[in-house]
N, C-alpha and C positions, 0 to 999 in steps of 0.2 A: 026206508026211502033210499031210493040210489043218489050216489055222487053225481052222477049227473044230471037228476031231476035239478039236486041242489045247486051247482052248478049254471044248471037252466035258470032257475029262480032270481041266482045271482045278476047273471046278465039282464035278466029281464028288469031287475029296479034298479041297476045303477049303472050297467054297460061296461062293458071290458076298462080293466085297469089304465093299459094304456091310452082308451079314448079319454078318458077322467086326470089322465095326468097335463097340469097344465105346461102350456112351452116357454122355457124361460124368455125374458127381456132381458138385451143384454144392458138397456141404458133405459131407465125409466124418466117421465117427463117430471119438471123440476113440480108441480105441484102433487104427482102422486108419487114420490122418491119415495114414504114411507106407507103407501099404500099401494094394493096390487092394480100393475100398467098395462098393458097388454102389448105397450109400443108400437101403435097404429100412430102412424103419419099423416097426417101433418097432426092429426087431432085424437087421441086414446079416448074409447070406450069411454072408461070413467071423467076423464075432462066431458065428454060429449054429452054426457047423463045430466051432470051436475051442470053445464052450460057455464064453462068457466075460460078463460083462458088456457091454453097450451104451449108449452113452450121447452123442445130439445137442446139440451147442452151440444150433443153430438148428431152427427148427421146418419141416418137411416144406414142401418146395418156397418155402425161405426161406433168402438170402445171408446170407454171412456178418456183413455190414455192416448190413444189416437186424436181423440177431441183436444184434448189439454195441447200437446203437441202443437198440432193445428194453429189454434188461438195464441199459442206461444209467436209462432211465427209469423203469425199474422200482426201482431202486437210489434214483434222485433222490425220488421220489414216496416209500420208505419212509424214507427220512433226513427228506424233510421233515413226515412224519405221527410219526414217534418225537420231534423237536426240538418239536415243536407240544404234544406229548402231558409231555414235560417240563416246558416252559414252562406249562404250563396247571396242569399236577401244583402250581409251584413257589408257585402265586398261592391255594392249597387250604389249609382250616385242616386240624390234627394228621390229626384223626379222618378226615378223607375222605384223606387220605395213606395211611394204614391199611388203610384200607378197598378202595381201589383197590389196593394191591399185595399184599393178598391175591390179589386176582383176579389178577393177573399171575401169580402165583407156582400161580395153580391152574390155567392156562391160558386166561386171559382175553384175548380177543381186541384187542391197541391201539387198531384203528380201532374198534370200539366202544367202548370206554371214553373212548378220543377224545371221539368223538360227544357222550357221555353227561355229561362235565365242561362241555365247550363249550357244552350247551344248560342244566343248571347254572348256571356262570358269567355265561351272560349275560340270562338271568332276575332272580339277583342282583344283575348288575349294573343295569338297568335303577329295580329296586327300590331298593337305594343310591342310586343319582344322583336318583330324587324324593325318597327320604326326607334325603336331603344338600340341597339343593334349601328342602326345608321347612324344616329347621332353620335354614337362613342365611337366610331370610324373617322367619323368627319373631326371630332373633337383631338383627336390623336393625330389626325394627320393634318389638321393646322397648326398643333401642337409641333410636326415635324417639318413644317414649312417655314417655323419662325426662326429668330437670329440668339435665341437662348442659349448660355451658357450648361455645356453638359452636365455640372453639378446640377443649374437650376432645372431642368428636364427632369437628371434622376429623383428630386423632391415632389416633382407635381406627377411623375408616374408609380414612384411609391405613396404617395397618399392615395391618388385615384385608385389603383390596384387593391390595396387594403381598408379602403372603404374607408378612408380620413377625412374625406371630404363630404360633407352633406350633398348628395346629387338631389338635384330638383328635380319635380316631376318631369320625365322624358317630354310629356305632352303639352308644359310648359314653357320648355325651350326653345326659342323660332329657330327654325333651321334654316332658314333665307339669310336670317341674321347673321350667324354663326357660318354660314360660307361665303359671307359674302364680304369678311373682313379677316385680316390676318391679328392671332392673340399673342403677347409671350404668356408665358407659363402662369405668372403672380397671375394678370386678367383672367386668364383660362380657370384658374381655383376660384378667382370672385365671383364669376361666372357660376360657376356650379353651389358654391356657396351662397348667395342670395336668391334671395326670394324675389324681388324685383327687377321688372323689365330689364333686358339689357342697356334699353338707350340712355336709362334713370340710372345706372350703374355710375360712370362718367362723374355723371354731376352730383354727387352724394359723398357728403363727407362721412369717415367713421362713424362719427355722432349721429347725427342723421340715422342713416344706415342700422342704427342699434334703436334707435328710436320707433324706426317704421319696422321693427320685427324683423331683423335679420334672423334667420334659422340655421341652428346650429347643431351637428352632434356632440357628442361628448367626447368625440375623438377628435374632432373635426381640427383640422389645421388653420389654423390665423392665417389670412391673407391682406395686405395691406391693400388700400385702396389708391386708386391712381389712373390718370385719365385712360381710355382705349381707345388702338385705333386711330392714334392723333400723330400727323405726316410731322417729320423733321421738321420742314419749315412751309411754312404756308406759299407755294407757287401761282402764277399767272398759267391759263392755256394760251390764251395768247400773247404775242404773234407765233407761239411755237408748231402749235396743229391747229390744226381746221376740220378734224375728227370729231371734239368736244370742246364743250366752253363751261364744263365741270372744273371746277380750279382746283376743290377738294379731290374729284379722282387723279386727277395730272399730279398733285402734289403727294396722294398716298402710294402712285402707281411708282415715282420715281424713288418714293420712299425705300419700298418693297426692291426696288431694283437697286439701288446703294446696299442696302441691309443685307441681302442675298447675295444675286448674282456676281456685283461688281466687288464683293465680300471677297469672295471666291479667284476670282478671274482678273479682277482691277482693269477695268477696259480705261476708267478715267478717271482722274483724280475730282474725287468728288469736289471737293471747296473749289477748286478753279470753277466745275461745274455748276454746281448751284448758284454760287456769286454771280456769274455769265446770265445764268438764266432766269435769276432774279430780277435784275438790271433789265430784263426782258427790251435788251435795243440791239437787234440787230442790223449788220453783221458781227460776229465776236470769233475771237482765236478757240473759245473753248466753248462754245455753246449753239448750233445749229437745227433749221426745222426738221434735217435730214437725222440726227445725230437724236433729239428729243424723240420723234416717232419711233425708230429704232427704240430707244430705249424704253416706249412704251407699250412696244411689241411682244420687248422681252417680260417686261414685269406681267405683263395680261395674264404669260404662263402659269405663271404664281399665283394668281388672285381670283376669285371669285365673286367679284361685285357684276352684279346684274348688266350695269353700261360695258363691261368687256364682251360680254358677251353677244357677236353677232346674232347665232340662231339660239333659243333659247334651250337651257340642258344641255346643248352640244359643246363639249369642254375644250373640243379641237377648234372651234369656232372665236375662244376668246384671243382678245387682238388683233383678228384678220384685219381691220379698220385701219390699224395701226403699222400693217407692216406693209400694206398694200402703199400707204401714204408715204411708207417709207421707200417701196419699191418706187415709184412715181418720181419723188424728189430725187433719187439716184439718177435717173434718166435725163435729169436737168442738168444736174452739176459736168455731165459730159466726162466723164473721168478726171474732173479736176482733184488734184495732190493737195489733202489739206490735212490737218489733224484730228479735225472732227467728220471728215469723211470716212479717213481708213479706222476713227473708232467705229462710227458708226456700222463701219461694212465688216469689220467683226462683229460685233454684237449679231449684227442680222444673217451674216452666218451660223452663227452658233444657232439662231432664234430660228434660221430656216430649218435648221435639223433637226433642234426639240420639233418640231411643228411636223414632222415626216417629211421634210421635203430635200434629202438627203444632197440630192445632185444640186439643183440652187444652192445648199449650203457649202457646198464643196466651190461651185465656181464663184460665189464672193468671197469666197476666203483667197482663192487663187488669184482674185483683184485685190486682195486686202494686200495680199504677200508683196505683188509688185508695186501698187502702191508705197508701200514699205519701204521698199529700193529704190522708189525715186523721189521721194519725199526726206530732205536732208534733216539729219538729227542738229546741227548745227544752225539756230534759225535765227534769224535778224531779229533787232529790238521791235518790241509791239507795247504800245499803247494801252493795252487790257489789263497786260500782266506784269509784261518786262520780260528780257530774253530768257529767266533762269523760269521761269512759271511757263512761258511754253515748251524751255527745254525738257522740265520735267513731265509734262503732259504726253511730248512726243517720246520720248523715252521710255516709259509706262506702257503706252500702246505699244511701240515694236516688239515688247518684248513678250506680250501678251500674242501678240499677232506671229510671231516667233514660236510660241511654245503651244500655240491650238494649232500651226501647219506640223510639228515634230510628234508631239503627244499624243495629238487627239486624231489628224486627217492621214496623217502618211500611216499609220500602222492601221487605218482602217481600210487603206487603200491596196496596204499589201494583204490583210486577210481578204481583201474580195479577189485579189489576182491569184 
């Protein structure tokens, strides 16, 4: 017999070696892992016979390590979308807590609600951080409009700075409130230290105060309590203006204007002042409607309560009421030489120049000046005060009216020439 009959023979009962050899699987399905698979998709041969279920660890012409891989990361990437989605949940007030696990619960998809907090969140946040931002500008800079001793400044800007102070919630704090009154420094910490309304502040004792949950850090600075915002002395508006018939603005606005301006400048001795205008019976040597407007043209600059201000948010607008009233009563007196005219027509220079109105300011100072000159420091006995109380009145003024035409107008008049 030839090799190749036998050969022939061979092919002919069992077919060439390589058609018999079977093709490996590289990933068999979880029910035939120890039985032969042939790795038919979606369903093997042998699942198909037997009528069982099927089911790939790996995906069609994919190892097993590639598999593993895969599911790893599929795993990582949902751990880290569910931990994201917690943490975002945990920073949400009640209501959106609520809200979103409804949706969970009715089959709401994570990564979208993800999504949807995330773009939430940082819209608010955004908003926060200016309106947090604005309040600690505004906080600072009524902080820098007050009549505070620089020690007490540097105590309430190192605690604020170093987080001594429990800051309330930004969103907490009425910003109408807080511009629209002037703090010293103690206020400004109680402020930021309590938990309750500003207006409840005032009238709350310590006790109290500790009672109703004051909140506190552990660094936190003690601040005593004490009224806010309360005018020197309680004044009348009228018969001084005809502007307002606010007795509490007229009495905080002149407040603001002694505490500051007249701080500064001493246009007029306050006690003759007040006394005068308490007494509210005019005529008086130290107290007029021309001389009050003025004076509360000036303070408007300073202040922030809502009735200063003409147009509203417009911050060039506060006082216009007051100084127009003042421009008006000027026009009455006819140039008459008194001591509460040439105060007043200082003040209201000075007040036309804060206000941009630089020329105005210059030509009533240049009335204030001659006034000055013919207005005798030596003045006859009066009935108000007594010769030495108007003397010192008048003397106070010239000399202020003196040192804004040397200081302040002539060397502005030589850098314009």
């Amino acid at each position: 017999m030839s090799f190749s009959s036998i050969g022939g023979g061979l092919e002919s009962r069992g077919g060439s070696p390589s058609a018999r050899r079977r093709t490996p699987t590289v990933v068999a399905c979880d029910e035939c892992r120890r039985r032969k698979c042939d790795g038919t998709h979606p369903i093997c041969s042998m699942c198909s016979i037997r009528r069982r279920s099927c089911h790939y660890d790996a995906e069609e012409g994919e190892s097993r390590q590639k598999a593993l891989k895969r599911k790893h990361d599929q795993l990582e990437a949902s751990h880290n979308e569910l931990s994201d989605f917690v943490t975002c949940l945990a920073g949400q007030d009640n209501s959106t807590v609520l809200n979103v696990m409804r949706k969970v619960r009715t089959g709401g998809d994570i990564g979208d609600l993800l999504r949807s907090l995330q773009s939430r969140t940082a819209s608010r946040s955004t908003c926060t951080g200016s309106d947090r931002r604005e309040r600690q500008v505004l906080i600072l800079s009524n902080l820098m409009q007050g009549t505070d001793a620089l020690p007490a400044i540097e105590h309430f800007l190192d605690a604020f700075v170093n987080d001594r102070l429990w800051i309330r919630g930004y969103d907490r704090v009425d910003l109408d409130l807080i511009r629209n009154r002037l703090f010293n420094a103690r206020a400004l910490g109680q402020i930021l230290a309590s938990s309750a309304p500003i207006q409840q502040i005032s009238s709350r004792s310590p006790s109290t105060a500790h009672e109703d949950g004051l909140r506190q850090s552990t660094k936190q600075t003690m601040w005593r309590d004490e009224s806010l915002d309360v005018p020197l002395v309680m004044l009348s508006a009228s018969p001084w203006t005809r502007m307002t018939d606010d007795d509490l603005l007229v009495s905080r606005l002149v407040t603001i204007f002694l505490n500051y301006q007249n701080a500064y400048w001493r246009y007029l001795e306050a006690d003759l002042f007040l006394q005068a205008m308490k007494l509210a019976h005019p005529p008086s040597d130290f107290c007029s409607s021309f001389l009050v407007n003025a004076v509360l043209a000036m303070a408007s600059l300073s202040a922030e309560y809502r009735a200063v201000f003409v147009e509203a948010g417009d911050y060039t607008s506060r006082g216009r009421q007051f100084h127009e009233e003042a421009m008006r009563l000027w026009l009455l007196e006819e140039g008459r030489a008194s001591v509460t005219n040439l105060q007043a027509l200082v003040i209201l220079s000075m007040e036309a120049s804060l206000r941009g109105k630089d020329k105005l300011g210059m030509s009533l100072l240049a009335v204030a000046i001659q006034l000055n000159k013919d207005l005798p420091y030596h003045t006859p006995s009066s009935t108000t005060g007594g010769p030495s109380a108007l003397s010192r009145a008048r003397a106070c003024v010239g000399w202020t009216a003196h040192f804004v035409d040397v200081y302040v107008i002539q060397p502005e008049i030589l850098s314009i020439v």
